[in-house]
The first five atom37 places (N, CA, C, CB, O) and aatype in JSON, in Angstrom:
{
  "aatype": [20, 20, 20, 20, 20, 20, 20, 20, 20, 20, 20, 20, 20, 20, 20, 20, 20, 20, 20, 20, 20, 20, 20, 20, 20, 20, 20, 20, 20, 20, 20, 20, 20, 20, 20, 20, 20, 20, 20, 20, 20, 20, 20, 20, 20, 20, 20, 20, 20, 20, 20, 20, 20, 20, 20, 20, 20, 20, 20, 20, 20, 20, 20, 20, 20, 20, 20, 20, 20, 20, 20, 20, 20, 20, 20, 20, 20, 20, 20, 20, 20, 20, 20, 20, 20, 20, 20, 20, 20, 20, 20, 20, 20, 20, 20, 20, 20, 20, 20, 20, 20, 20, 20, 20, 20, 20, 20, 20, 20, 20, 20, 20, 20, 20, 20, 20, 20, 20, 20, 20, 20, 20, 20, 20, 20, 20, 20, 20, 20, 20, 20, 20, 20, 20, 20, 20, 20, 20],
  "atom_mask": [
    [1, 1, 1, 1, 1],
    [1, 1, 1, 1, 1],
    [1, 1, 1, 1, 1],
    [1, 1, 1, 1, 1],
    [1, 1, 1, 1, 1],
    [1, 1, 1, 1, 1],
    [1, 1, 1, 1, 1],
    [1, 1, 1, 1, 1],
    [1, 1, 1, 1, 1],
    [1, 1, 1, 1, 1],
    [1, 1, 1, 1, 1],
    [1, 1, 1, 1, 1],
    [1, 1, 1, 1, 1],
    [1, 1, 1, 1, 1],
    [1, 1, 1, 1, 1],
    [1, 1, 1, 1, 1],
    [1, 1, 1, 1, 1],
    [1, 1, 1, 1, 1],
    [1, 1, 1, 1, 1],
    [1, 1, 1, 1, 1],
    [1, 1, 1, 1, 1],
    [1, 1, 1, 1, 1],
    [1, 1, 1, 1, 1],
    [1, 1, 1, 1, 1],
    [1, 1, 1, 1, 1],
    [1, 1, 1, 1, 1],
    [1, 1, 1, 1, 1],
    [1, 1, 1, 1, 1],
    [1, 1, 1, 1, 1],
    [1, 1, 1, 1, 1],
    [1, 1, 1, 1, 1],
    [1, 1, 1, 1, 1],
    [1, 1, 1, 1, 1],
    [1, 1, 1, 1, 1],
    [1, 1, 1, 1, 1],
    [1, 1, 1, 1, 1],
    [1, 1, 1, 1, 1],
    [1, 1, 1, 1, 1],
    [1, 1, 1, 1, 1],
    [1, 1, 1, 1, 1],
    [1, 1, 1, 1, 1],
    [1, 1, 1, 1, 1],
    [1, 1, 1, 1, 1],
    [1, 1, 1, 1, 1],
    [1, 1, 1, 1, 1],
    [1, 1, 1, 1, 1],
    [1, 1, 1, 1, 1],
    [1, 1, 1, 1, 1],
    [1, 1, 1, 1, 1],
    [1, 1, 1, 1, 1],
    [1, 1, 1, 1, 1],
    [1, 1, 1, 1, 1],
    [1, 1, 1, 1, 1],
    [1, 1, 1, 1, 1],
    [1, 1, 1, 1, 1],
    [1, 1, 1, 1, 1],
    [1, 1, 1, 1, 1],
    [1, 1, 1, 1, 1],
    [1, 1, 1, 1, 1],
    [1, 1, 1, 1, 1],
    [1, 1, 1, 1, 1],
    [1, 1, 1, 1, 1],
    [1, 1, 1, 1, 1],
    [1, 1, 1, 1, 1],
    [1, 1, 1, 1, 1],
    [1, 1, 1, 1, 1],
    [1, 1, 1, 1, 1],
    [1, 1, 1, 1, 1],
    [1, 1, 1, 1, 1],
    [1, 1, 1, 1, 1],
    [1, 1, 1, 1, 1],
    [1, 1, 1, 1, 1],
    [1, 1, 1, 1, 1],
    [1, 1, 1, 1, 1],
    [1, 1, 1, 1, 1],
    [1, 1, 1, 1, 1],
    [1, 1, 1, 1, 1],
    [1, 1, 1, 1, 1],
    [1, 1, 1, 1, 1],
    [1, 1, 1, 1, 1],
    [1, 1, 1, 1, 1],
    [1, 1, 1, 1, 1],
    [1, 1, 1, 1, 1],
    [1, 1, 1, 1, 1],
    [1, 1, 1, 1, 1],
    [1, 1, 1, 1, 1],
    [1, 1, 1, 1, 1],
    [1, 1, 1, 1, 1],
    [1, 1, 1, 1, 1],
    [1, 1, 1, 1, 1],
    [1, 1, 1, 1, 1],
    [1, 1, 1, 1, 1],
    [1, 1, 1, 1, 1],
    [1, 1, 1, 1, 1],
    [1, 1, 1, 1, 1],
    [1, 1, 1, 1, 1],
    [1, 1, 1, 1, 1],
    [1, 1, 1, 1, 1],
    [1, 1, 1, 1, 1],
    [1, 1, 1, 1, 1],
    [1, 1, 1, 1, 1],
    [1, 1, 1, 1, 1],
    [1, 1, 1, 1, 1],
    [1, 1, 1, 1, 1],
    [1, 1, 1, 1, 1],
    [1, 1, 1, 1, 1],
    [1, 1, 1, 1, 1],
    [1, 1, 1, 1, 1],
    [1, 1, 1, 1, 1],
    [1, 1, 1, 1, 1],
    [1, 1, 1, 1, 1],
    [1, 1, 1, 1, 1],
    [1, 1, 1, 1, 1],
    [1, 1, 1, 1, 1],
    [1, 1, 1, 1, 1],
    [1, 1, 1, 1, 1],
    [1, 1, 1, 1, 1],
    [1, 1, 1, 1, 1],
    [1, 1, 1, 1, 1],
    [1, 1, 1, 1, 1],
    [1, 1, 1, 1, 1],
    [1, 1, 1, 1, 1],
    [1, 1, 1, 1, 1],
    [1, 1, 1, 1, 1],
    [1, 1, 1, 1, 1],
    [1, 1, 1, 1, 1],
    [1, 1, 1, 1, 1],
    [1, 1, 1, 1, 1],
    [1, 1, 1, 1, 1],
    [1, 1, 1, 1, 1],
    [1, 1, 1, 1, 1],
    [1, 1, 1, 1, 1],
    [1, 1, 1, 1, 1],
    [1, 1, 1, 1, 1],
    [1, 1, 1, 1, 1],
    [1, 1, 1, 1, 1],
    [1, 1, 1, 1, 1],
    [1, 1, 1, 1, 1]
  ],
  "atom_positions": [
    [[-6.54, 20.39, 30.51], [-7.79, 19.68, 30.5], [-7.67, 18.56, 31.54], [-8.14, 19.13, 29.07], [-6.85, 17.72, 31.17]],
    [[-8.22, 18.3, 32.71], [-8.6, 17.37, 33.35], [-9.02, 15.87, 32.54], [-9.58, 17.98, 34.05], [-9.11, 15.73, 31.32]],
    [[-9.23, 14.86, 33.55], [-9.02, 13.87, 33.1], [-9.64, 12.79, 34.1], [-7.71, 13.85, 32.79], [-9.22, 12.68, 35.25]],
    [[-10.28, 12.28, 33.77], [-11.05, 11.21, 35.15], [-10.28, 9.98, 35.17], [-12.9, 10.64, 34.89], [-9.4, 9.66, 34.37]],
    [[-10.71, 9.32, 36.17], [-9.86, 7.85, 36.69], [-9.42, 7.04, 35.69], [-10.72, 6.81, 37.55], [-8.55, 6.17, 35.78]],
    [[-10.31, 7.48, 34.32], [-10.03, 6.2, 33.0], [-9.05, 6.86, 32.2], [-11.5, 5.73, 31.85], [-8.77, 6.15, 31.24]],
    [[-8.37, 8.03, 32.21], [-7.77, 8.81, 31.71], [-8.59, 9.64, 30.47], [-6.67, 8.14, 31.43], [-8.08, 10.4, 29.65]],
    [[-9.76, 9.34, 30.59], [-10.59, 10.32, 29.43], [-10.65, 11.57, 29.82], [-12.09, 9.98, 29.12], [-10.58, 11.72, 31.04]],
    [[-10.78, 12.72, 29.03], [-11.06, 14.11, 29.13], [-11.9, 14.19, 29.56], [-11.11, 14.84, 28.29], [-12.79, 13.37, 29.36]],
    [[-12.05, 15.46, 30.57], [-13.56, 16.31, 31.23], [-13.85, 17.12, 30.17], [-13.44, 17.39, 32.75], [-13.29, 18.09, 29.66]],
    [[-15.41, 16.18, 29.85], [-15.89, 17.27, 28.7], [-16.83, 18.36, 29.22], [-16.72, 16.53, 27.47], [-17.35, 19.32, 28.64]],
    [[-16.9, 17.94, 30.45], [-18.24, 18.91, 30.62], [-18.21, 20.1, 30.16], [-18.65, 19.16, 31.9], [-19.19, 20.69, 29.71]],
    [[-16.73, 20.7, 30.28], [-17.47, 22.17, 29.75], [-16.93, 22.2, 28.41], [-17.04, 23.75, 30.65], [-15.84, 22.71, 28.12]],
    [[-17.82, 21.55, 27.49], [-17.49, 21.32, 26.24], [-18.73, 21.99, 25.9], [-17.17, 19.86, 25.76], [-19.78, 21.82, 26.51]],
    [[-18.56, 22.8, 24.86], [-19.99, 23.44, 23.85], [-19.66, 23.85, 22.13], [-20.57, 25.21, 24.67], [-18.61, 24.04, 21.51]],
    [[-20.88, 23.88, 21.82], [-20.79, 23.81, 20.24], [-19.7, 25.69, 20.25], [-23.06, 23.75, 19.2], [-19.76, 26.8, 20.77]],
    [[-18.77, 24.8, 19.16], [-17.58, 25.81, 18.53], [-18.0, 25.7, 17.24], [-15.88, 25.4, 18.69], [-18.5, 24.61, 16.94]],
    [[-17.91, 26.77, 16.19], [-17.69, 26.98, 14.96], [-16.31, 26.78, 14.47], [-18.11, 28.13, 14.71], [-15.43, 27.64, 14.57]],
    [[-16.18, 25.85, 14.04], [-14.86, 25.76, 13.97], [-14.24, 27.23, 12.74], [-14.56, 23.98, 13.43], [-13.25, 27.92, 12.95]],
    [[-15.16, 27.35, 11.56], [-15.02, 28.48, 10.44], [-14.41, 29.69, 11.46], [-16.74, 28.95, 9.55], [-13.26, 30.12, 11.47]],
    [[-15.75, 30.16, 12.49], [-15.44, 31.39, 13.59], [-13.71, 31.09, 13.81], [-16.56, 31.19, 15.4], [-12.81, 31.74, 13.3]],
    [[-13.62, 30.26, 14.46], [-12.21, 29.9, 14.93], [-10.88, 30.03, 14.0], [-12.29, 28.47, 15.32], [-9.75, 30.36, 14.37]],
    [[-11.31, 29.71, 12.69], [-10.29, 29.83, 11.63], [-10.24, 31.12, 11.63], [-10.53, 29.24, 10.27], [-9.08, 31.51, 11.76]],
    [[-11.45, 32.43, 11.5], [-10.97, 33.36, 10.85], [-10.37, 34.46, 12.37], [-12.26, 33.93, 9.68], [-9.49, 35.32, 12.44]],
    [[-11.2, 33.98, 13.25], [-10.43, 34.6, 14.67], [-8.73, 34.07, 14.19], [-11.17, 33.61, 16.57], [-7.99, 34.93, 13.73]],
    [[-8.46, 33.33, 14.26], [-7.04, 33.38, 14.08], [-6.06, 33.61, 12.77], [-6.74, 32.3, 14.52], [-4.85, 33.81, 12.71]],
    [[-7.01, 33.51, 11.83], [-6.13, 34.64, 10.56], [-6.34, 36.16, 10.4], [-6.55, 34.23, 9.01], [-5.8, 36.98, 9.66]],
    [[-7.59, 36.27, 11.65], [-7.25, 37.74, 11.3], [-6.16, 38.38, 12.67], [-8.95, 38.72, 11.17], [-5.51, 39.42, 12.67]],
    [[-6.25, 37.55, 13.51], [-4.89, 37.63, 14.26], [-3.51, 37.46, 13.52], [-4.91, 36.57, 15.28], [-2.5, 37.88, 14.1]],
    [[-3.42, 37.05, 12.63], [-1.89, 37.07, 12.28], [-1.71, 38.36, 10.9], [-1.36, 35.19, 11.67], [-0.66, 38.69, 10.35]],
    [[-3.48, 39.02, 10.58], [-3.26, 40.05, 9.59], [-2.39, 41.33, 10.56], [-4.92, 40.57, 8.87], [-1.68, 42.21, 10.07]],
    [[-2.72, 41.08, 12.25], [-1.49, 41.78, 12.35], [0.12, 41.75, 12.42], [-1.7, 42.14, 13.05], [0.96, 42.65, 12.54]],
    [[0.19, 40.43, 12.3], [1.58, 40.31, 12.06], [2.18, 40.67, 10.41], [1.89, 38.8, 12.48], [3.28, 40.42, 9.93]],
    [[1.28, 41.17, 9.96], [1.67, 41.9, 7.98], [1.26, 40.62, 7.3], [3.89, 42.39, 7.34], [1.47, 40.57, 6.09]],
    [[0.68, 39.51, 7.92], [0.0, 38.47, 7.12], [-1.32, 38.03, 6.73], [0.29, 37.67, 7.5], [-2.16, 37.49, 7.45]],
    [[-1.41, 38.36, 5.29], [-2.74, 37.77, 4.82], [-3.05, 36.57, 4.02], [-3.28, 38.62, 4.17], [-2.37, 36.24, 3.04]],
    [[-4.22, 35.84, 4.49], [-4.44, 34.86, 4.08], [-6.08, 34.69, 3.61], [-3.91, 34.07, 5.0], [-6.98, 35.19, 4.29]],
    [[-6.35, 33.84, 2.28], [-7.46, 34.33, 1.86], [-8.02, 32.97, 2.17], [-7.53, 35.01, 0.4], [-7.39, 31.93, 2.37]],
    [[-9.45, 33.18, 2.19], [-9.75, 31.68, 3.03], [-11.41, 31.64, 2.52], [-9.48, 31.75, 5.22], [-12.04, 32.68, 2.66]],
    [[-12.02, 30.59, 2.02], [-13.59, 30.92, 2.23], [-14.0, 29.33, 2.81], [-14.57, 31.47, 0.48], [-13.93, 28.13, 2.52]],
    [[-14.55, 30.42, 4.01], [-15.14, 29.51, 5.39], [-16.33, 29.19, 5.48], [-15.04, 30.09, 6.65], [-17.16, 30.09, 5.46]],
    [[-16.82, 27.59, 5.64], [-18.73, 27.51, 5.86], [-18.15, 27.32, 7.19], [-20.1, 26.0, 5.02], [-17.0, 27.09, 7.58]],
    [[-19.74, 27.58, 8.01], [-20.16, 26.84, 9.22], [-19.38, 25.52, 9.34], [-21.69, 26.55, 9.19], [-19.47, 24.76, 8.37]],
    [[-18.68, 25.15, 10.3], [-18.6, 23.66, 10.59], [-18.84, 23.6, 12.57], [-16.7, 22.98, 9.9], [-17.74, 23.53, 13.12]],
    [[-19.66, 23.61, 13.24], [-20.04, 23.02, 14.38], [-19.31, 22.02, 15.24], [-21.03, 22.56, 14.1], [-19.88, 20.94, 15.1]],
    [[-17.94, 21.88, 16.34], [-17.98, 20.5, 16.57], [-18.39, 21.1, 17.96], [-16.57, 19.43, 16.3], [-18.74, 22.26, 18.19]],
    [[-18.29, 20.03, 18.85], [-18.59, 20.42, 20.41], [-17.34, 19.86, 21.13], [-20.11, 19.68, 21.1], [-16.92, 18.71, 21.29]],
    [[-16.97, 20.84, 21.44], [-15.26, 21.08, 22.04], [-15.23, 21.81, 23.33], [-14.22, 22.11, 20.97], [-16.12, 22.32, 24.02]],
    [[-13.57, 21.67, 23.51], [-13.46, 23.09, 24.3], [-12.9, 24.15, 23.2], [-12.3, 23.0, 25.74], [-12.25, 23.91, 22.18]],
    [[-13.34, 25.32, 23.69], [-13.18, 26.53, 22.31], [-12.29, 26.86, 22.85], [-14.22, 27.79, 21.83], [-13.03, 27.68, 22.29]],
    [[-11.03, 27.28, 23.62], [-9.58, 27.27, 23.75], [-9.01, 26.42, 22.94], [-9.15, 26.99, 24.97], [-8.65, 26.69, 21.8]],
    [[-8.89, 25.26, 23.53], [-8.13, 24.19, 23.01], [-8.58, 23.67, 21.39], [-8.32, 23.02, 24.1], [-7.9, 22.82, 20.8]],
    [[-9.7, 24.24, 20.83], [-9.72, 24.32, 19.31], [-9.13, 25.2, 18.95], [-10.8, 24.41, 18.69], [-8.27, 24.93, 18.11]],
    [[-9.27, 26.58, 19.34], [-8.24, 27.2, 19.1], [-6.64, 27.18, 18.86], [-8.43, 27.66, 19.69], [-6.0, 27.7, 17.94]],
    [[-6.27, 26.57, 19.76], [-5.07, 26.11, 20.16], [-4.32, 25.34, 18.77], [-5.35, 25.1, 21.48], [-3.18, 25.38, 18.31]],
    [[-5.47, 24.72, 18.41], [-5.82, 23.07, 17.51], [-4.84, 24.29, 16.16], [-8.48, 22.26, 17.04], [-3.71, 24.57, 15.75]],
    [[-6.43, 24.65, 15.96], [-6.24, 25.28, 14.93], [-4.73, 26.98, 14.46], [-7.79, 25.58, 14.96], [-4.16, 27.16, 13.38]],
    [[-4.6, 27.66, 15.47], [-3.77, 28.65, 15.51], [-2.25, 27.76, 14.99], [-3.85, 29.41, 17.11], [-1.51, 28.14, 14.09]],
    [[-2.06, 26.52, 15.85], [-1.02, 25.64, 15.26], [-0.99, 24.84, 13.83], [-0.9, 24.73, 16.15], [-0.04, 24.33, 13.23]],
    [[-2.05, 24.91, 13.6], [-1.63, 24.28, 12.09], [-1.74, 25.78, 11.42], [-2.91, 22.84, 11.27], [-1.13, 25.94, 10.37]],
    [[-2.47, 26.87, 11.96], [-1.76, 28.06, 10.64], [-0.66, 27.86, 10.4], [-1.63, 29.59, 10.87], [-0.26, 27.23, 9.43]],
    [[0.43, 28.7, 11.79], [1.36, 29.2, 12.03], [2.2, 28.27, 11.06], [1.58, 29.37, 13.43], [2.84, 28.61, 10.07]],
    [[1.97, 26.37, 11.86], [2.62, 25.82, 10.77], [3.0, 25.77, 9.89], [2.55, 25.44, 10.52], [4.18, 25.64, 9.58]],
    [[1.82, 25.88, 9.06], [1.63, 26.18, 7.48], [2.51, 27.82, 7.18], [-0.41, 26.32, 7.09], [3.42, 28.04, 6.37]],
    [[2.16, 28.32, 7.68], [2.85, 29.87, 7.48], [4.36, 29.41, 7.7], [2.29, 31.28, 8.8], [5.02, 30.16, 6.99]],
    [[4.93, 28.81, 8.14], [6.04, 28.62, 8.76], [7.08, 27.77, 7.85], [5.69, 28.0, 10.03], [8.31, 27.91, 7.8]],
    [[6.22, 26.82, 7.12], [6.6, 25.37, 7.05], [6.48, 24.93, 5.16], [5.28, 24.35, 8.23], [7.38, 24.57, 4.4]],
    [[5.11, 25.13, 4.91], [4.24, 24.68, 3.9], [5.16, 25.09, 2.51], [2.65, 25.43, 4.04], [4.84, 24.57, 1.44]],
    [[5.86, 25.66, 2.54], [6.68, 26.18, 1.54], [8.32, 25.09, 1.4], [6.93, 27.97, 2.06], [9.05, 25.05, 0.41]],
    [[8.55, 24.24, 2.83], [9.54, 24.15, 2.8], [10.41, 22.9, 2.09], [9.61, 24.39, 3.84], [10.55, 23.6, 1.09]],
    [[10.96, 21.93, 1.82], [11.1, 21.01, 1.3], [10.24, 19.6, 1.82], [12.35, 21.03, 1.28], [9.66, 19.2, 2.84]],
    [[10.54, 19.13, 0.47], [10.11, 17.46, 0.0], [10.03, 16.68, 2.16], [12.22, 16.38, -1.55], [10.87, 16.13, 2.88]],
    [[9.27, 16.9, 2.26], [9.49, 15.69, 3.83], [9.06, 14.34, 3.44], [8.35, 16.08, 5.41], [7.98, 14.12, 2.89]],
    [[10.3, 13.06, 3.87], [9.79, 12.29, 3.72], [9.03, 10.79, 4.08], [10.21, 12.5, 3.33], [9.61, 10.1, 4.92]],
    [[8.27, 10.47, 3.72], [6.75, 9.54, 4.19], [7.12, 9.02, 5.64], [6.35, 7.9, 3.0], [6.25, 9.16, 6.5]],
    [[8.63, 8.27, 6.09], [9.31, 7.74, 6.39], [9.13, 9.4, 8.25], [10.65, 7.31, 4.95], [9.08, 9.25, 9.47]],
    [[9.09, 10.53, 7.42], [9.58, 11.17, 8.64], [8.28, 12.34, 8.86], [11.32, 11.88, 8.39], [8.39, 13.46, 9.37]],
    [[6.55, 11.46, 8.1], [5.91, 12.09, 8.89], [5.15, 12.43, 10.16], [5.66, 12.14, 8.51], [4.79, 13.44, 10.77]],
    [[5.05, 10.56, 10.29], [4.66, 10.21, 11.96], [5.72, 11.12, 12.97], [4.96, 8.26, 12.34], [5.37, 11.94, 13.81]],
    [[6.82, 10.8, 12.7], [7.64, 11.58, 13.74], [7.37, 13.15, 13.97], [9.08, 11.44, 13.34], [7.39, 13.6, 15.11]],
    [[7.15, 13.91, 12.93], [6.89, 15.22, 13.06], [5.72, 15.22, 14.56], [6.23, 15.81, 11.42], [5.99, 15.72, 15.66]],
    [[4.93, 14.78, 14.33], [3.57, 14.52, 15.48], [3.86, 13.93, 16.9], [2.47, 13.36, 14.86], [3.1, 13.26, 17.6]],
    [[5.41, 14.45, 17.22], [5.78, 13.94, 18.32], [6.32, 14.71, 19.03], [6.42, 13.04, 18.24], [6.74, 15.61, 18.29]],
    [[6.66, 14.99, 20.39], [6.66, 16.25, 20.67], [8.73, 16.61, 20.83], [5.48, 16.43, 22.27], [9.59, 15.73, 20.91]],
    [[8.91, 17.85, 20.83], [10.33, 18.16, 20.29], [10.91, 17.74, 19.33], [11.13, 17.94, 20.96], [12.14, 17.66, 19.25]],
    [[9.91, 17.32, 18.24], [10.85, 16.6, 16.98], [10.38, 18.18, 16.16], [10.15, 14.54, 16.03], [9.39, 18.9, 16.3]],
    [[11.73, 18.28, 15.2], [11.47, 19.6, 14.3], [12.38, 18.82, 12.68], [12.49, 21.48, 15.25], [13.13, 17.84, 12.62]],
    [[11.96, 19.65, 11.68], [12.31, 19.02, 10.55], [14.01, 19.6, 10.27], [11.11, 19.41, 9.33], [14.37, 20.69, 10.68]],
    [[14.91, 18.69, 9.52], [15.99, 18.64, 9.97], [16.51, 19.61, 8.22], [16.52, 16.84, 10.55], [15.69, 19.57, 7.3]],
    [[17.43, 20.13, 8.06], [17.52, 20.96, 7.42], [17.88, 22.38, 7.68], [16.73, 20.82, 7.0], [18.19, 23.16, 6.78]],
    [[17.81, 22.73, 9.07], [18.25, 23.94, 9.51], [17.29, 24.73, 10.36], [18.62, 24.66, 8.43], [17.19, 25.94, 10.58]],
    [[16.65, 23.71, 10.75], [15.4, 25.01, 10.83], [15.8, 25.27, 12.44], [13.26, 24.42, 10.51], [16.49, 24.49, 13.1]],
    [[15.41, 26.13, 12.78], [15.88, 26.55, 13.85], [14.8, 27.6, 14.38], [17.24, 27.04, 13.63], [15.25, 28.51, 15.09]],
    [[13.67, 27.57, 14.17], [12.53, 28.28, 14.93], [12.03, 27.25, 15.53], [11.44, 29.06, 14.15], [12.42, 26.13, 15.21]],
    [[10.92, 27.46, 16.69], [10.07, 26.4, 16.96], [11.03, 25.71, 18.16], [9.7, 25.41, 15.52], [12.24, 25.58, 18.38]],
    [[9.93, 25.38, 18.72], [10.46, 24.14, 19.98], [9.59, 22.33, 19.03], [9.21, 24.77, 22.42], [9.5, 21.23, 19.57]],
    [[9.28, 22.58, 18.11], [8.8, 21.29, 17.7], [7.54, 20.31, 18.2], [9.82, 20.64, 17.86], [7.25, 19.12, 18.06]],
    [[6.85, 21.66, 18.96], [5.47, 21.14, 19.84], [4.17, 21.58, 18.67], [5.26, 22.22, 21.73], [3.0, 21.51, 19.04]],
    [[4.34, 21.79, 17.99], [3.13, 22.31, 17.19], [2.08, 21.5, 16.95], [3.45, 22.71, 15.98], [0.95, 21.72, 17.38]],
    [[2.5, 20.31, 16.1], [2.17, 19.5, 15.86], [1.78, 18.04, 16.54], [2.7, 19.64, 15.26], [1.14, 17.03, 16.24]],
    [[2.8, 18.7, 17.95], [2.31, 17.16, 18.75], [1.43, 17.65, 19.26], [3.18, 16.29, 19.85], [0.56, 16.79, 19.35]],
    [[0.94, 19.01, 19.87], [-0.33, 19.73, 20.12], [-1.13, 19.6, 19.69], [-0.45, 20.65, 20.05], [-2.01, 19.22, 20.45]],
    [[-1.55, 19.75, 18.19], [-2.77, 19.3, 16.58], [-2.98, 18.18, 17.53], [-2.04, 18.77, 14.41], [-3.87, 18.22, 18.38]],
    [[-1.87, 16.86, 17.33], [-2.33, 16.01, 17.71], [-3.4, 15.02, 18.92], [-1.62, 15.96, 17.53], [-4.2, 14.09, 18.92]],
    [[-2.55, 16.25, 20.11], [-3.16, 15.85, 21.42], [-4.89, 16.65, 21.52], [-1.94, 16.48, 22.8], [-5.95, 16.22, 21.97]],
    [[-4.6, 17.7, 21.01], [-6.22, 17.95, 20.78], [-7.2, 17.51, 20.18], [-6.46, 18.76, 20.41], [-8.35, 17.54, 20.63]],
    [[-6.7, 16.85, 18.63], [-7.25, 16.25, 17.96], [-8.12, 14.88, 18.68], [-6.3, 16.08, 17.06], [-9.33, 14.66, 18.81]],
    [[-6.94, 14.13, 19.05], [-7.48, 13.09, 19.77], [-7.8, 13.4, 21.07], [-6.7, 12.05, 19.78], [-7.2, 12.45, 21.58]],
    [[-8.2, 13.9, 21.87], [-9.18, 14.6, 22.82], [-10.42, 14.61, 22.39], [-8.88, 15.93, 23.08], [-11.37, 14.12, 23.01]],
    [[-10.48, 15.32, 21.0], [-11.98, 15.84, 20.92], [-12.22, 14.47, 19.47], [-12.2, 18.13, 20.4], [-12.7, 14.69, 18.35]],
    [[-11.79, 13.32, 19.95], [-11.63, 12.06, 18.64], [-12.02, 12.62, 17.28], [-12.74, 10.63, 18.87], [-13.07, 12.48, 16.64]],
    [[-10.88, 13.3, 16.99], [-11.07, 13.66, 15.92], [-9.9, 12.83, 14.69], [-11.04, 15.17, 16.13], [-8.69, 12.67, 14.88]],
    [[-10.41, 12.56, 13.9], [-9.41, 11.99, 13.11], [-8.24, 12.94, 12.21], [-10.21, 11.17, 12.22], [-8.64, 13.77, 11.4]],
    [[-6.53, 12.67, 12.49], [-5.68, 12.87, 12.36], [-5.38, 12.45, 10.95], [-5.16, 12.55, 13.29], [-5.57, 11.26, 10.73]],
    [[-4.85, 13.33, 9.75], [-4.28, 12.81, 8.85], [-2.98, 13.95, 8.33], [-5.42, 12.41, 7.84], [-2.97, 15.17, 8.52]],
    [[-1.79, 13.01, 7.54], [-0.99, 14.28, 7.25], [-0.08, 13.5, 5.77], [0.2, 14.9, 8.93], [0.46, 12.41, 5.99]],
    [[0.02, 14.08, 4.39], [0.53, 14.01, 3.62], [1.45, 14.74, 3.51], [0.0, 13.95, 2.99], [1.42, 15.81, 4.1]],
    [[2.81, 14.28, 2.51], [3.64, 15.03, 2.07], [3.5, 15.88, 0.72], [4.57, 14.31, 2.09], [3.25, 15.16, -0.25]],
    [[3.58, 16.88, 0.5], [3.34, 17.93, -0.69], [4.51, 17.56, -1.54], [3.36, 19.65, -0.24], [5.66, 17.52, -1.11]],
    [[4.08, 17.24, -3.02], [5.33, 17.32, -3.51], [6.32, 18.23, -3.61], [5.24, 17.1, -4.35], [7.55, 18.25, -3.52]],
    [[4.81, 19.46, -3.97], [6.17, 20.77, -3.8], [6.82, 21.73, -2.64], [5.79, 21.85, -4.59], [7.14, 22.9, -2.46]],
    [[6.82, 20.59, -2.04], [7.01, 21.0, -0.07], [6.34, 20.81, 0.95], [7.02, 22.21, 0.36], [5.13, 20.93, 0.76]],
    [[6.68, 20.54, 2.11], [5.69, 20.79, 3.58], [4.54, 19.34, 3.25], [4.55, 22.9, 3.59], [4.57, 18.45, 2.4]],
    [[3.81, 19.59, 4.11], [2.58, 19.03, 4.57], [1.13, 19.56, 4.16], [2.69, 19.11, 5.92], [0.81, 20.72, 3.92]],
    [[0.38, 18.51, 4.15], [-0.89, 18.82, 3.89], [-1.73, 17.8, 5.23], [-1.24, 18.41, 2.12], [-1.67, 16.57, 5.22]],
    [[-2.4, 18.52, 6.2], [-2.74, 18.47, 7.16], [-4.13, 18.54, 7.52], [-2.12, 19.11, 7.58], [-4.42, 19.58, 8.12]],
    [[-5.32, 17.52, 7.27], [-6.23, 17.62, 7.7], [-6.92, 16.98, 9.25], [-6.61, 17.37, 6.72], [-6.75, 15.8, 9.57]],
    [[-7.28, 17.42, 9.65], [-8.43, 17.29, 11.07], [-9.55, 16.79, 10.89], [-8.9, 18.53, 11.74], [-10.31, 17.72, 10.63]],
    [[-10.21, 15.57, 10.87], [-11.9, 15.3, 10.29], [-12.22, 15.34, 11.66], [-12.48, 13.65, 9.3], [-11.45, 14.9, 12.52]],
    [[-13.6, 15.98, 11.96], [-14.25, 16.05, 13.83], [-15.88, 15.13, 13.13], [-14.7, 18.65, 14.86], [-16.67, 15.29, 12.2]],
    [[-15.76, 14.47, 13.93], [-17.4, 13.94, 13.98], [-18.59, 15.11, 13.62], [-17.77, 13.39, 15.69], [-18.53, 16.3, 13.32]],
    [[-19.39, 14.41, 13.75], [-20.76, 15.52, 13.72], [-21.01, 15.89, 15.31], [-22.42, 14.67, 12.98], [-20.78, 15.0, 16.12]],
    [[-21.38, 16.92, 15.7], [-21.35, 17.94, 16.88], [-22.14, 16.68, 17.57], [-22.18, 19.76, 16.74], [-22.93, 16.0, 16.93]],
    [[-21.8, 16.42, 19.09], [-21.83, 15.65, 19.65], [-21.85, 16.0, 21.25], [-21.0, 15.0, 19.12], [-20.77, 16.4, 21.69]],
    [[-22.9, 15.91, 22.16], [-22.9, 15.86, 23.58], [-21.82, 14.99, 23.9], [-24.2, 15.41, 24.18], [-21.44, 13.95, 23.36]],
    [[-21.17, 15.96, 25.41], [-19.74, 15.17, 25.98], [-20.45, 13.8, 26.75], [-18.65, 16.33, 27.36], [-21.64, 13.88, 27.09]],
    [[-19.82, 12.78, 26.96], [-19.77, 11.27, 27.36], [-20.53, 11.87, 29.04], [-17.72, 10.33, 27.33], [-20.29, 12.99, 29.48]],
    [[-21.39, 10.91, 29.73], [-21.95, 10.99, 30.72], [-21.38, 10.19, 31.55], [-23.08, 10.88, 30.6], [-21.8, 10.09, 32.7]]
  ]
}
């Protein structure tokens, strides 16, 4: 994504995404990897780039597919996760540790608000809030 003199994003070619469309484009991409996931999706509208929501979103599946099961993380070591090459310590050994600093950099691109809890019974709980659908900055 480009970037003008103030370091803000080129929105121009930003247009209304479904974000729901986007969720199920990418779970039914991973029903070919032998994975199903049951999901019930409304409409949600933001005005993005529809790659890079994609992007947004395909990374917090995988995450979750990856992750969401795994132990207690703690409060202390969730900012860090959201940074880029950091991975959770315990063995894990998939991943280059960009997943999440990705969520992040898109997130705040399209100012969307970032939040992330620890599960008691493992992993993360990871939400994205996006404004209401919005023309890019002039």
């Amino acid at each position: 994504m480009a970037a003008d003199e103030l370091g803000q994003p080129d929105r121009a070619g930003w247009e209304p995404v479904d974000l729901a469309q986007v969720a199920r484009d990418v779970l039914d991409a991973r029903v070919s990897d032998g994975i199903r996931v049951d999901a019930t999706l409304e409409p949600a509208v933001v005005h993005g780039d529809p790659r890079l929501l994609a992007s947004l979103v395909a990374n917090l599946v995988d995450n979750a597919l990856r992750h969401n099961s795994g132990p207690h993380v703690p409060l202390a070591e969730i900012s860090r996760l959201f940074q880029p090459f950091q991975r959770r310590p315990a063995g894990q050994v998939d991943g280059h540790g960009l997943g999440l600093a990705i969520v992040r950099t898109i997130a705040t691109a399209h100012r969307a608000t970032l939040s992330a809890t620890a599960r008691t019974e493992g992993g993360l709980t990871v939400a994205v809030a996006f404004g209401p659908c919005h023309r890019p900055m002039t």
